[in-house]
N, C-alpha and C positions, 0 to 999 in steps of 0.2 A: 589507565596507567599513563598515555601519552598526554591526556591533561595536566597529569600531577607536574610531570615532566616539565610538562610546559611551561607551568604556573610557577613552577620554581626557578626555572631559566629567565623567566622575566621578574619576578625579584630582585634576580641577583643582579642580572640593570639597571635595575633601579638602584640599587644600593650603591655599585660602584658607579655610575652618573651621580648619584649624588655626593658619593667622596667627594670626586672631580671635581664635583662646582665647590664643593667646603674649601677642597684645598686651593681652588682658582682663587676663591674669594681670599680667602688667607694671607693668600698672593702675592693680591692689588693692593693691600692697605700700604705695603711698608715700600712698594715699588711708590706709590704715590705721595709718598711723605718724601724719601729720597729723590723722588725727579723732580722736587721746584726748582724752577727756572733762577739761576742765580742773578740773573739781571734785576729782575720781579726784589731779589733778596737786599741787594743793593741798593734798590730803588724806594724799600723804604725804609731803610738805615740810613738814607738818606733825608730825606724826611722827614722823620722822627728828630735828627741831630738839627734840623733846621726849625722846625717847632719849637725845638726847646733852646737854644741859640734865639730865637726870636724872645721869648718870653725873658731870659735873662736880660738882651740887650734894654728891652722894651721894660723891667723891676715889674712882670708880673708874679704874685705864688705861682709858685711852678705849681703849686696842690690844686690850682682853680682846674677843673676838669670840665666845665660848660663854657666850650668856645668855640666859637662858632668860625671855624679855620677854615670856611669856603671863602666866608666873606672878608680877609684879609689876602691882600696881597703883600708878600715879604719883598727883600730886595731880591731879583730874579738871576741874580749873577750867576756863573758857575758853568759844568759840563750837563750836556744833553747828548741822550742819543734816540735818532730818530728810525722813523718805518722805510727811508731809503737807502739804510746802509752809513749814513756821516755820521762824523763827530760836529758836534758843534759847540763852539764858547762861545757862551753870553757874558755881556756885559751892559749891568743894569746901572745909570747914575740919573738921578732925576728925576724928569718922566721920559728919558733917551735909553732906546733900547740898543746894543752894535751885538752884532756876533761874526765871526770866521765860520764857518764849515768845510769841511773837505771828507769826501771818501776816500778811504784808503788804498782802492787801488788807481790813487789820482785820475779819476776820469772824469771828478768835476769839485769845483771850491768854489766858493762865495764869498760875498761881504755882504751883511745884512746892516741897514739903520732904519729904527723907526721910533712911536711915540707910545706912550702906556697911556690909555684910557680907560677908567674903571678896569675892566676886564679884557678889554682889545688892544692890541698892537696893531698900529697901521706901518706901513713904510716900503718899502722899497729893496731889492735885492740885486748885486751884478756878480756875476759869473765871473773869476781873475783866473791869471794862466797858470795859475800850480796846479790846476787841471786842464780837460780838453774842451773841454765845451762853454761855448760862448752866447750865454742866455742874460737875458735881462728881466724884468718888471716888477710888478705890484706882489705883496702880499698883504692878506688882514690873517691878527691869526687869535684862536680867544684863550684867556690864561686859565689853565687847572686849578683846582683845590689848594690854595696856598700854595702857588708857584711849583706846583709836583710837575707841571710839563707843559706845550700849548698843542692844541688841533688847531689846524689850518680850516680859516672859513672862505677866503677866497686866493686864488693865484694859480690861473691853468697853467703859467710855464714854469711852474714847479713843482716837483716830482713829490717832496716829501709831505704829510699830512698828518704825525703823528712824533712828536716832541718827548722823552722822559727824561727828568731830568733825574744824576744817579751819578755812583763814585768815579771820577777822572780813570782812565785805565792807565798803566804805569806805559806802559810805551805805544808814544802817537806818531803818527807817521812824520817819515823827516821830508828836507827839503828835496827838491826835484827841479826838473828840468823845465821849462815854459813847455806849455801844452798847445800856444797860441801866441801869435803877437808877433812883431814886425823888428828888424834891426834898418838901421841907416834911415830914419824917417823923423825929420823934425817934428812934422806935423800930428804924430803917432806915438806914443811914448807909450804904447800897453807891450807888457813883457816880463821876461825877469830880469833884475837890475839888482846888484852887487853895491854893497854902501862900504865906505869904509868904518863905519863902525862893527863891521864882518856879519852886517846883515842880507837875508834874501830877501827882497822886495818883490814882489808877483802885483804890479800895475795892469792898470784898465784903463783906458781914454774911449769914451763913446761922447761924440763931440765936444762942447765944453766940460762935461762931468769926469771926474778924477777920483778915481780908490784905488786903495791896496790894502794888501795884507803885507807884514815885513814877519821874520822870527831867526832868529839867532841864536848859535852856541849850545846845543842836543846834548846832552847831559843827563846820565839812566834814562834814555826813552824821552825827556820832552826840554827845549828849547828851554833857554836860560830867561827869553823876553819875547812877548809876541804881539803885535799891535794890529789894527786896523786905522787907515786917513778916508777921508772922505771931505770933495771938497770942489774946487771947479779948477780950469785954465783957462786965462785971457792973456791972447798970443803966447809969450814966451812966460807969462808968470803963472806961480800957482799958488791958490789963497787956498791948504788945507785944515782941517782940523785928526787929530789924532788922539787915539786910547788904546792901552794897552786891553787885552783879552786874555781870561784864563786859560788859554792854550799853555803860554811860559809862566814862571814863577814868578815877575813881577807884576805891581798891581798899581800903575800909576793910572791917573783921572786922564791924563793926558796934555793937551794946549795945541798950539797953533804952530804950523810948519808954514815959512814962507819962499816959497823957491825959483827957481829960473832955469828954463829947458835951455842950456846954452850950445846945445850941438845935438845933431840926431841920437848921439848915444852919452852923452853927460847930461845931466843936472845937478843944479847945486841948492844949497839949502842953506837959508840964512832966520835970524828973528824967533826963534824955536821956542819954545816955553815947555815945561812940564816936565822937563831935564830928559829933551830927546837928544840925543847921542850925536847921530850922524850928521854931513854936513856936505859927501857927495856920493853920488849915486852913476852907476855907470850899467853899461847894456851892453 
């Protein structure tokens, strides 16, 4: 009697463990269709609309389905976001790579320039003061699948190693205060600097080398214009070059800024090409 007993109390275990797992399973499916990552969802809506933006520009049939999209590289322009937390805009013209990055909770921004080779970027990176940290050097970085993103192949002094590129988000972080950088120093012009064309400027001097990021006029969440210079200083002059970046809504190629540090906290700027605006800069 106490077998039957038995035998039937573990049945009935068995049955409802087995519910259990039916209905767990039943579960997962639609928890796992609803929880994609909408970054992932973005990233290839992104994509997709640049594939096909390439083939129109390019008078392929859009119908040709055997293409081989690892082995093109598109133009690499546009927003990324990376495994350390930034935003980043690139800007691709030529074989000249530029981009701004900054994380939002300004604790660090960059200027990147480098060169596209087959598949590699090489160039160079400087830390500006619309964050806090003041790093320099090398990057080599290798380009994804038809420009989907890059991984980082060498640059110990930098943090990020994982590039996607995917939809601009509506609101980027605005300007801030210098995070670093000097007032009253001829010799020294890294900081933030005020143009009268009611731009922010976030400069760098590491000896004769000269960059910035500038961006103006925040309008729903992002800047009206946002550029990067890059370029050198001998004594008081400065030979830069400039391009705007998809951070603001303007898309100029850029040109040549030719200036002069005329006092610890003025510069001026003359010779401009590319219909840059400003013409003084103050600290």
């Amino acid at each position: 009697m106490k077998s039957r007993i038995f035998r039937s109390k573990y049945y009935a275990s068995i049955l409802v463990l087995a519910g259990a797992l039916l209905f767990t399973n039943c579960e997962k499916e639609p928890i796992s269709e609803d929880g994609l990552n909408s970054s992932d969802v973005k990233h290839e809506e992104s994509l997709t609309k640049a594939q096909k933006d390439y083939l129109n520009e390019n008078a392929i049939d859009i119908d040709i389905i055997d293409i081989d999209w690892c082995s093109i590289i598109p133009n690499l322009s546009g927003y990324y976001y990376a495994n350390d937390g930034g935003h980043y805009y690139v800007r691709h013209i030529g074989n000249q790579i530029y981009w701004f990055g900054e994380h939002p909770s300004g604790n660090w921004a960059n200027v990147f320039k480098g060169t596209v080779e087959g598949k590699t970027i090489s160039g160079s990176f400087y830390d500006v003061p619309k964050g806090r940290i003041a790093g320099y050097g090398s990057l080599t970085l290798s380009v994804g699948c038809f420009g989907s993103g890059f991984t980082k192949l060498t640059g110990n002094n930098f943090g990020g190693s994982v590039w996607t590129k995917t939809t601009k988000p509506a609101y980027l972080p605005r300007p801030r205060t210098a995070g670093f950088g000097v007032v009253n120093d001829s010799n020294d012009i890294t900081g933030r600097w005020i143009g009268n064309d009611g731009g922010f400027y976030y400069i760098r001097q590491i000896g004769n080398r000269v960059v910035w990021f500038g961006e103006r006029g925040f309008s729903s969440g992002r800047p009206t214009w946002s550029n990067v210079a890059w370029g050198s200083r001998f004594y008081s002059q400065l030979w830069l070059d400039w391009v705007d970046v998809p951070k603001g809504n303007t898309n100029s190629d850029g040109g040549i800024l030719r200036g002069f540090v005329e006092g610890p906290n003025y510069i001026t700027l003359g010779h401009n090409t590319g219909g840059f605006g400003g013409s003084k800069l103050w600290r």
